[in-house]
C-alpha positions in Angstrom: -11.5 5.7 24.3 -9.7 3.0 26.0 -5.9 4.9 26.0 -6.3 6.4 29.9 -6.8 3.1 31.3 -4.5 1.4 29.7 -1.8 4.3 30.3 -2.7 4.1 34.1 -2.1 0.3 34.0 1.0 0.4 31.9 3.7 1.7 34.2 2.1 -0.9 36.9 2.2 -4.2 34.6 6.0 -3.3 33.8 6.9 -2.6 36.6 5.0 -5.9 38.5 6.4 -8.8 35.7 9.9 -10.7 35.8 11.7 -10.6 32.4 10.8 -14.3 32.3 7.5 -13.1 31.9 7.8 -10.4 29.7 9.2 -12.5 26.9 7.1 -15.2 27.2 4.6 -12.8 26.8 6.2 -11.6 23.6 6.3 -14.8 22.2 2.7 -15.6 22.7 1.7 -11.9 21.3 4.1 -13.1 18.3 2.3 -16.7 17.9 -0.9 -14.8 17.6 -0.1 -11.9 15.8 1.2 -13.9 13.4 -1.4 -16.2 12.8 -4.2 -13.9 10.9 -1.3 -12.8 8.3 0.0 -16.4 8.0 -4.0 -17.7 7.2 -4.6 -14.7 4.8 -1.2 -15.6 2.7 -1.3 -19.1 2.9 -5.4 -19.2 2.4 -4.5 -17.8 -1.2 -2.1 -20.2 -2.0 -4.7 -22.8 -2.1 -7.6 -21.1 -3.2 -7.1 -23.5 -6.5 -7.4 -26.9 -4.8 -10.2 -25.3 -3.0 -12.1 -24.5 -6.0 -12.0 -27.8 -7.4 -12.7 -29.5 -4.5 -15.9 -27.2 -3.7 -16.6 -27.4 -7.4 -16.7 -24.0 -7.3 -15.7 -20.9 -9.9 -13.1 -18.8 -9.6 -15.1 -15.6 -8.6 -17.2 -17.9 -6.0 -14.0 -19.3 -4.6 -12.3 -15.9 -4.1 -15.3 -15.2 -1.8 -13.6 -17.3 1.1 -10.9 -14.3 0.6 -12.9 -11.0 0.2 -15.6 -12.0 3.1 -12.7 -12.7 5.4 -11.2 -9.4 4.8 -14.1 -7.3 4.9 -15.2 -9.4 8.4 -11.8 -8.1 9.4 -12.9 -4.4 8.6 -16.2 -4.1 10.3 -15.0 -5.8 13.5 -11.3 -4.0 14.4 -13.4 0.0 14.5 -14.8 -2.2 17.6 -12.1 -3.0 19.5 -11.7 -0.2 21.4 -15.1 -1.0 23.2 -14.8 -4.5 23.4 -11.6 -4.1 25.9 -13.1 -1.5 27.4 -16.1 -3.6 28.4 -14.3 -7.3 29.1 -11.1 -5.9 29.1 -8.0 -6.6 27.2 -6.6 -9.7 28.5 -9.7 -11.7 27.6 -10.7 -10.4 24.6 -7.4 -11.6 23.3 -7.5 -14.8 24.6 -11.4 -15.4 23.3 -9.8 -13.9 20.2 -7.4 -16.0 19.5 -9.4 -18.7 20.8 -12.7 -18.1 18.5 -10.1 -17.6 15.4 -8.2 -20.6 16.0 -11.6 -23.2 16.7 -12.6 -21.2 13.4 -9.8 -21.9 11.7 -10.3 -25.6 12.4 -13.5 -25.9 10.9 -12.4 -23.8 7.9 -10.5 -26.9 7.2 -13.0 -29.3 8.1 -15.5 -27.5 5.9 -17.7 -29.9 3.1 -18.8 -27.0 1.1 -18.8 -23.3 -0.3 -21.2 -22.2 2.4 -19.3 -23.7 5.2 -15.8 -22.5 4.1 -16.9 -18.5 4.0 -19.4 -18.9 6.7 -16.0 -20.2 9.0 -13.7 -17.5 7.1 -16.5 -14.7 7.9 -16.0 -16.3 11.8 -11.9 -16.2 11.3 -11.7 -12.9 10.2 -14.0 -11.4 12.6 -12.8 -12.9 15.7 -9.0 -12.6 15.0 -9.5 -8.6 13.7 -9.1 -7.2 17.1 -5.7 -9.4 18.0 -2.9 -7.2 15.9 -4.4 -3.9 17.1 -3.9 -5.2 20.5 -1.0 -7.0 20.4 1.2 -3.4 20.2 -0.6 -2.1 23.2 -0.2 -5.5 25.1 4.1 -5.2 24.8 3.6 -1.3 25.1 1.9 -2.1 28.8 4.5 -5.1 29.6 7.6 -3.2 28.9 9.3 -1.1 30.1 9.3 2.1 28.0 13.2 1.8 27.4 12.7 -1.5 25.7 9.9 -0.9 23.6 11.7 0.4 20.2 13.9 -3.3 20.8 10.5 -4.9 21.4 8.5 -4.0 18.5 11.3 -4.3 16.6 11.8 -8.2 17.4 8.2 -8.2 17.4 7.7 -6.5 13.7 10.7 -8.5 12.3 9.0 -11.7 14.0 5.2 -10.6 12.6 7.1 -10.2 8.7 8.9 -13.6 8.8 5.7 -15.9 9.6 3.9 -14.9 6.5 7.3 -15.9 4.6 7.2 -19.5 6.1 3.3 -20.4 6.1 2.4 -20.3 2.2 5.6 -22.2 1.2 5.0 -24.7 3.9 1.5 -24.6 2.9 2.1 -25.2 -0.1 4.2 -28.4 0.4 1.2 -29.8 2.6 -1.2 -29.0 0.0 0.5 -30.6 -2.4 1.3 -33.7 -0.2 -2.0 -34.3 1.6 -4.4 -31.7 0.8 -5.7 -28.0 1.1 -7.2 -29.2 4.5 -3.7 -28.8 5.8 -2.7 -25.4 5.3 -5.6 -24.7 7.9 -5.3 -27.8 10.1 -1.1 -26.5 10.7 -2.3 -23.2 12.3 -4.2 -25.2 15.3 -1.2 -26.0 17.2 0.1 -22.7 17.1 -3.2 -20.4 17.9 -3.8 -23.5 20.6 -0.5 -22.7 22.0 -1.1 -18.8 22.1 -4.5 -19.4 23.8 -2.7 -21.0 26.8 0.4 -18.7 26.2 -1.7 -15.5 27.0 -3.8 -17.0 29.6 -0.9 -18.5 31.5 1.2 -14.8 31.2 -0.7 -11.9 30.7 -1.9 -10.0 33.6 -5.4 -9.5 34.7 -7.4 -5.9 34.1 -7.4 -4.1 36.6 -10.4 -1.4 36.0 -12.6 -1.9 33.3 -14.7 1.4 32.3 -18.4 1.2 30.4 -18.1 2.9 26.9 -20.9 3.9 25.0 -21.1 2.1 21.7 -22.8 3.1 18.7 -25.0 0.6 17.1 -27.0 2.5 14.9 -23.9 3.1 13.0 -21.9 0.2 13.0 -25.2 -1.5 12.0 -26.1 0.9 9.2 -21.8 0.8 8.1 -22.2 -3.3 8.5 -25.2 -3.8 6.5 -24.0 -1.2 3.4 -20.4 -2.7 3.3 -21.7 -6.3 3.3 -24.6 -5.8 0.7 -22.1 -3.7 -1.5 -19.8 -7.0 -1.3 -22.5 -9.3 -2.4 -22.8 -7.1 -5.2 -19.7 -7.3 -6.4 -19.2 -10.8 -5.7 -22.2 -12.3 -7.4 -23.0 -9.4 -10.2 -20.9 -11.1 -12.9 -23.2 -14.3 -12.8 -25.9 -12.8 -12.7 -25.7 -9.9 -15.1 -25.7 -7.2 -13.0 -28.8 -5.1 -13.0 -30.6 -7.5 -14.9 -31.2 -9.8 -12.0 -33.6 -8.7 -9.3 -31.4 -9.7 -6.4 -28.3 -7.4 -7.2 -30.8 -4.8 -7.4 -32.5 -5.1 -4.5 -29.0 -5.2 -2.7 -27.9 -2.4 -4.3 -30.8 -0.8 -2.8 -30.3 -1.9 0.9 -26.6 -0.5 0.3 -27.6 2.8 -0.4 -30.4 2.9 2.0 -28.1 1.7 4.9 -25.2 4.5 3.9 -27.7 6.7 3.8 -29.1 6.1 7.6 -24.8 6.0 8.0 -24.4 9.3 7.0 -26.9 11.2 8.5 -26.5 9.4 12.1 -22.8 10.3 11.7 -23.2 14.0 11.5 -26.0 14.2 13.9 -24.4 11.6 16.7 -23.1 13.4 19.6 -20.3 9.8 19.8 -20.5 8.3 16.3 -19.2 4.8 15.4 -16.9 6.6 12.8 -16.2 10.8 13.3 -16.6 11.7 9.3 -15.8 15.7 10.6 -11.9 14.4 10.7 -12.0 14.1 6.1 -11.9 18.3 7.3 -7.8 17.4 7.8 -6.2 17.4 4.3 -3.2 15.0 5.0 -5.6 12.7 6.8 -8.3 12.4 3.7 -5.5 12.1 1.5 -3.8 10.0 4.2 -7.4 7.9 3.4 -7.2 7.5 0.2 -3.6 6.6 0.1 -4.4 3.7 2.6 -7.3 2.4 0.5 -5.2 2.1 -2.4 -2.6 0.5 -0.3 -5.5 -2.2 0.9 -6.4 -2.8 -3.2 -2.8 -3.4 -3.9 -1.4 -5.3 -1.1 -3.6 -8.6 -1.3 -4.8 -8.8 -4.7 -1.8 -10.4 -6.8 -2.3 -13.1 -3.9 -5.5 -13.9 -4.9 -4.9 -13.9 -8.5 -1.5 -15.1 -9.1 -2.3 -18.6 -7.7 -5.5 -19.8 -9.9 -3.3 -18.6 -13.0 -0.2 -20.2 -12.1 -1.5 -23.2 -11.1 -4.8 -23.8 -13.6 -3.4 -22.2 -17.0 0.9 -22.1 -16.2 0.9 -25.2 -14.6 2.6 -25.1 -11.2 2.3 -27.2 -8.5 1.0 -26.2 -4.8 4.6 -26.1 -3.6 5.8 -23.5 -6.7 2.7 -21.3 -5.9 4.2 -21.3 -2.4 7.3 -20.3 -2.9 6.0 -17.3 -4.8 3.5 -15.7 -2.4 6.5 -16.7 -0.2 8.9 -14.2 -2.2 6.4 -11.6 -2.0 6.5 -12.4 2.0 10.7 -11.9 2.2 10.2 -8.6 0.2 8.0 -7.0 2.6 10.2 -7.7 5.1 13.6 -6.1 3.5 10.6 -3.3 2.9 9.8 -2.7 6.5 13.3 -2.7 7.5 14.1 -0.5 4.4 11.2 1.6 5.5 13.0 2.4 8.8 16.1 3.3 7.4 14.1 5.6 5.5 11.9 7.3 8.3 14.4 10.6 8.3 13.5 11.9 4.9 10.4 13.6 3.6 7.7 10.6 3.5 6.2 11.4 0.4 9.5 10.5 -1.5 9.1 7.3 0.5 5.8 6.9 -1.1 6.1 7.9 -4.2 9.4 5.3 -4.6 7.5 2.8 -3.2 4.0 2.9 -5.1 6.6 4.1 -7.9 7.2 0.3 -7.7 4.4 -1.5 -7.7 3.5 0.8 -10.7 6.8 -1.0 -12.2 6.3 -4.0 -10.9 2.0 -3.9 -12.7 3.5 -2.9 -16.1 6.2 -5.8 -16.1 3.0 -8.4 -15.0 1.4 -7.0 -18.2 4.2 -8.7 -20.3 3.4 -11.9 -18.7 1.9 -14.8 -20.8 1.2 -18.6 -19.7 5.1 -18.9 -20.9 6.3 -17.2 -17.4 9.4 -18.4 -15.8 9.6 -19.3 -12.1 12.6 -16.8 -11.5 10.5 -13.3 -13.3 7.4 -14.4 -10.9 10.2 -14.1 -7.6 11.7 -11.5 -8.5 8.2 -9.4 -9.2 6.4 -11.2 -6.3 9.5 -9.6 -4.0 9.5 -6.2 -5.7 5.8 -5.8 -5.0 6.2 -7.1 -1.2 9.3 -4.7 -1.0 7.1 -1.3 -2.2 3.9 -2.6 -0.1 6.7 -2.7 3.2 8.4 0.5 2.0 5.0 2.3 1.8 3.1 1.8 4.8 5.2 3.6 7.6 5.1 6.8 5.2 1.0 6.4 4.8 0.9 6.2 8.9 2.9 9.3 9.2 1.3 11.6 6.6 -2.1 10.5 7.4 -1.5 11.3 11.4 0.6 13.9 11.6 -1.5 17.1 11.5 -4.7 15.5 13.8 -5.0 15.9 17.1 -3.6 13.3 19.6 -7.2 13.0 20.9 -8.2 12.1 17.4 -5.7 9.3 17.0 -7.3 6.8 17.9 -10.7 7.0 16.5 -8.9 8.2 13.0 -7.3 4.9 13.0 -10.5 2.6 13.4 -11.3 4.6 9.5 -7.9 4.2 8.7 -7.7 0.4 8.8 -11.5 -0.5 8.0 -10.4 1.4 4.8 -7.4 -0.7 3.8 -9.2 -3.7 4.8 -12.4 -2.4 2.4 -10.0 -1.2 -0.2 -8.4 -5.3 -0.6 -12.0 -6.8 0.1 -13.8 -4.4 -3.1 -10.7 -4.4 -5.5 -10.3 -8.3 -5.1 -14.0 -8.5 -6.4 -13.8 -6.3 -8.8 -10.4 -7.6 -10.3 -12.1 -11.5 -10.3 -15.6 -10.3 -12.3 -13.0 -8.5 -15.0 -11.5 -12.1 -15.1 -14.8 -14.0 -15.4 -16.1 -11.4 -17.9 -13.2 -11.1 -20.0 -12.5 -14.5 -20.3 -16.3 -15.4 -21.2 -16.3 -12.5 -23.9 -12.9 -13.4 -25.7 -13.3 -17.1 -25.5 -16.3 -16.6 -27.3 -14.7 -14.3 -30.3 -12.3 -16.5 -30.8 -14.2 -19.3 -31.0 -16.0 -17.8 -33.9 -12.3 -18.0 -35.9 -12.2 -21.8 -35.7 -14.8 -22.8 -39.0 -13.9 -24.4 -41.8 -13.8 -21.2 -43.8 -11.1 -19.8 -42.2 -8.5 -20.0 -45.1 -5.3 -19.6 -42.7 -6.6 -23.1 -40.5 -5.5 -24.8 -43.4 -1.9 -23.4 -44.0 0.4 -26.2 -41.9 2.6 -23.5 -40.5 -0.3 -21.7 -38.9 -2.0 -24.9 -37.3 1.4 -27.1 -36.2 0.2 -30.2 -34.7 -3.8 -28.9 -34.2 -5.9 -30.9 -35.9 -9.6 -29.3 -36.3 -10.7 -32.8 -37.9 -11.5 -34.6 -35.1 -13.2 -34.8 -31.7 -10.3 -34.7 -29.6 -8.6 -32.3 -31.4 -11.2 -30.0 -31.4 -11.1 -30.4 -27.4 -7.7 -29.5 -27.4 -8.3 -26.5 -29.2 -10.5 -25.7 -27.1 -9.1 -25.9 -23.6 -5.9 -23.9 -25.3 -8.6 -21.2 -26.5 -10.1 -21.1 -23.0 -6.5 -20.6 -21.8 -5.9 -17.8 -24.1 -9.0 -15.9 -22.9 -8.4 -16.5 -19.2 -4.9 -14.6 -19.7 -6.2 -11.5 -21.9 -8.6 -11.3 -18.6 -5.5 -11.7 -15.8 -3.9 -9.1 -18.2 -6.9 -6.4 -17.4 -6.9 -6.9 -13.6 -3.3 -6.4 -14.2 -3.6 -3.1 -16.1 -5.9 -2.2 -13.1 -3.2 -3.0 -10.8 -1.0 -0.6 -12.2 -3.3 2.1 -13.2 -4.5 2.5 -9.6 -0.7 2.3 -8.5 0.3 5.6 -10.6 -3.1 7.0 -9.4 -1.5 6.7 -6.1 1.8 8.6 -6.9 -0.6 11.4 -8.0 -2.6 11.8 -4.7 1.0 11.5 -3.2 1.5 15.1 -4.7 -1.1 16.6 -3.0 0.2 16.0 0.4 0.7 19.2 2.0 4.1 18.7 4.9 3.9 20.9 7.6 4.3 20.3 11.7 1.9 19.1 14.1 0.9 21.8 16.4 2.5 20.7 20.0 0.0 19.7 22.7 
């Protein structure tokens, strides 16, 4: 709804900037492109120091993750009417702005409440700066230059999220978690008064009618089905009065969602497009993409660095593997744009099915070098995979669908890593509760084999202290049987993928 102004501006910006300009422009788009991947990645690095300095459990600490993420989704559908009421030039500069003063108090945050409350602020602010950015070089460019552009600017976008959780890390572990937010000020400072100082005004801004009954109604469903999974494993599910009665607004909400979407002359999200095969499948695809590209960020660190015991700088360097492997993906990815895109896909979720089943031969034993090498195979298929996903999912629509197809497209990938993050952390909490507790029951004195030396080693089940240390290695135990089950999830949802990659019908888009 935005595209004809800023086509008609396009050729004029170009055309009006030096190349001094231009690439200072670049750089500033860069600096604040970067930043939202760089505080997701290195956010997760930490989330262990967090919890214990919160004094928080693992499934309340991962909510400073999932609420970021699904902030993320319901704000970027609205981008497209926030330019096209304030214009683009200064909604990314309040953007960048909001997410860097938000990313500040993240780090000055005393307590759970704070911390999400300011990620909830960080995600939603900084959601419409990536979908922007792309538009922003495509209107200071030149059209000649723009395949050199985004490629400096993709290459540019990969390499920040490789940096920030290894030097994260190493400030984590030096002064504290605080860090790993208070590092990204500089640079989002810097890109407010980058973009301010180079990009040119909006010339014509045009009043777009936005649909608040639906984004509303989406808003409240999407958050109350989030609490849900957040908070159900503590309390029980359905036995507690709360998760029902937010299970209830959810459906209620989707409901009013549905029914205003088919009935709205201009919905907030056009559900008539699912009609396109590719593009439903193209959905579904992109969902499962969300649920596997965060996740193993979210989990890897609390095990590595609670049960395994690494250090902040180690869990760095991992999420920072994963980092370098999605960029040898993306540029893999374009060697790779010729062929038939669902071998692309099915190679590439082909690996993360790979990569899932090795994780589920993991055990608190892991070596530093197998956690690289899989953390870089699974950032390798997530860059291999995406380009494919775009093209499948777009091909056969309309080009006057395109850009209201991708405001569902990317809510669903960010819904897809916000759900499957919470439901991976309750199968931890749960399974850990439920086998620590079985095999507790094994430790009595009747248990003939507890008193056969070879079976016990140095335990001693005499004493106080002993009995502590069998217990924290019992708690350790359980904790890994439940990493192993969000693992097994992992790779059961990447070979569902390969199937729906199957179904994908290739044929021509009808010329305009």
């Amino acid at each position: 709804m935005t595209s004809s102004s800023a086509s008609t501006d396009a050729g004029s910006a170009a055309a009006t900037t030096s190349a001094a300009q231009r690439f200072l422009t670049l750089a500033t788009v860069v600096l604040g492109s970067s930043l939202y991947g760089t505080a997701l990645l290195t956010t997760s690095t930490v989330l262990p120091q967090m919890q214990g300095a919160m004094s928080a459990t693992q499934d309340e600490i991962a909510w400073a993750m999932t609420f970021n993420i699904l902030a993320t989704a319901v704000v970027t559908p609205m981008t497209g009417w926030l330019v096209s009421r304030f214009g683009t030039k200064r909604v990314v500069i309040c953007s960048i702005g909001c997410f860097t003063a938000a990313t500040l108090m993240c780090g000055m945050a005393q307590s759970l409440e704070m911390l999400v409350l300011w990620r909830i602020v960080q995600g939603g602010t900084g959601a419409p700066v990536v979908p922007l950015s792309q538009s922003i070089l495509f209107n200071t460019f030149p059209r000649h230059q723009h395949t050199m552009v985004m490629s400096i600017f993709g290459m540019a976008v990969a390499v920040a999220p490789v940096v920030g959780p290894v030097f994260g890390g190493w400030l984590a572990e030096i002064y504290s978690w605080r860090w790993t937010f208070y590092m990204l000020v500089p640079v989002g400072i810097c890109a407010t008064i980058g973009m301010s100082l180079t990009l040119p005004s909006d010339t014509r801004l045009s009043k777009v009618r936005f649909d608040w009954t639906g984004f509303l109604a989406l808003a409240t469903a999407l958050a109350s089905v989030q609490l849900v999974l957040a908070r159900g494993v503590r309390l029980d599910w359905f036995e507690s009065t709360e998760i029902v009665i937010e299970c209830l607004i959810a459906a209620i909400a989707f409901y009013v969602f549905l029914v205003h979407s088919l009935g709205a002359r201009t919905p907030f999200l056009n559900l008539r497009l699912l009609a396109d095969r590719n593009y439903a499948i193209g959905l579904a695809l992109v969902t499962i993409y969300g649920m596997l590209n965060f996740t193993p960020m979210v989990l890897l660190p609390p095990l590595l660095q609670q049960h395994v015991g690494f250090s902040d700088a180690l869990v760095g360097q991992v999420i920072g593997a994963r980092g370098i492997g999605m960029t040898i993906g993306f540029m893999t990815a374009g060697l790779m744009a010729r062929i038939d895109p669902r071998i692309s896909m099915a190679f590439g979720f082909g690996l993360q099915t790979i990569a899932g089943a090795w994780m589920l031969t993991f055990d608190l034993n892991v070596t530093m070098e197998i956690l690289v090498v899989n953390s870089a195979i699974q950032g390798f298929a997530v860059g291999v995979v995406w380009v494919p996903i775009t093209v499948v999912a777009f091909e056969t629509l309309e080009p006057r669908h395109i850009a209201e197809a991708s405001s569902i497209f990317h809510l669903l990938r960010n819904i897809g890593s916000s759900f499957f993050i919470s439901l991976s952390i309750a199968e931890i909490v749960y399974a850990t509760g439920a086998n620590y507790s079985r095999m507790t029951e094994m430790i009595t004195p009747y248990n003939d084999a507890l008193t056969m030396p070879a079976v016990i080693g140095a335990w001693a089940f005499d004493t106080v202290p002993g009995l502590a240390r069998v217990a924290k290695e019992i708690a350790r135990q359980a904790a890994m049987i439940g990493y192993l089950n969000a693992f097994m999830m992992y790779t059961a949802t990447s070979a569902l993928a390969v199937v729906f990659v199957l179904l994908i019908r290739r044929r021509r888009a009808k010329p305009e």
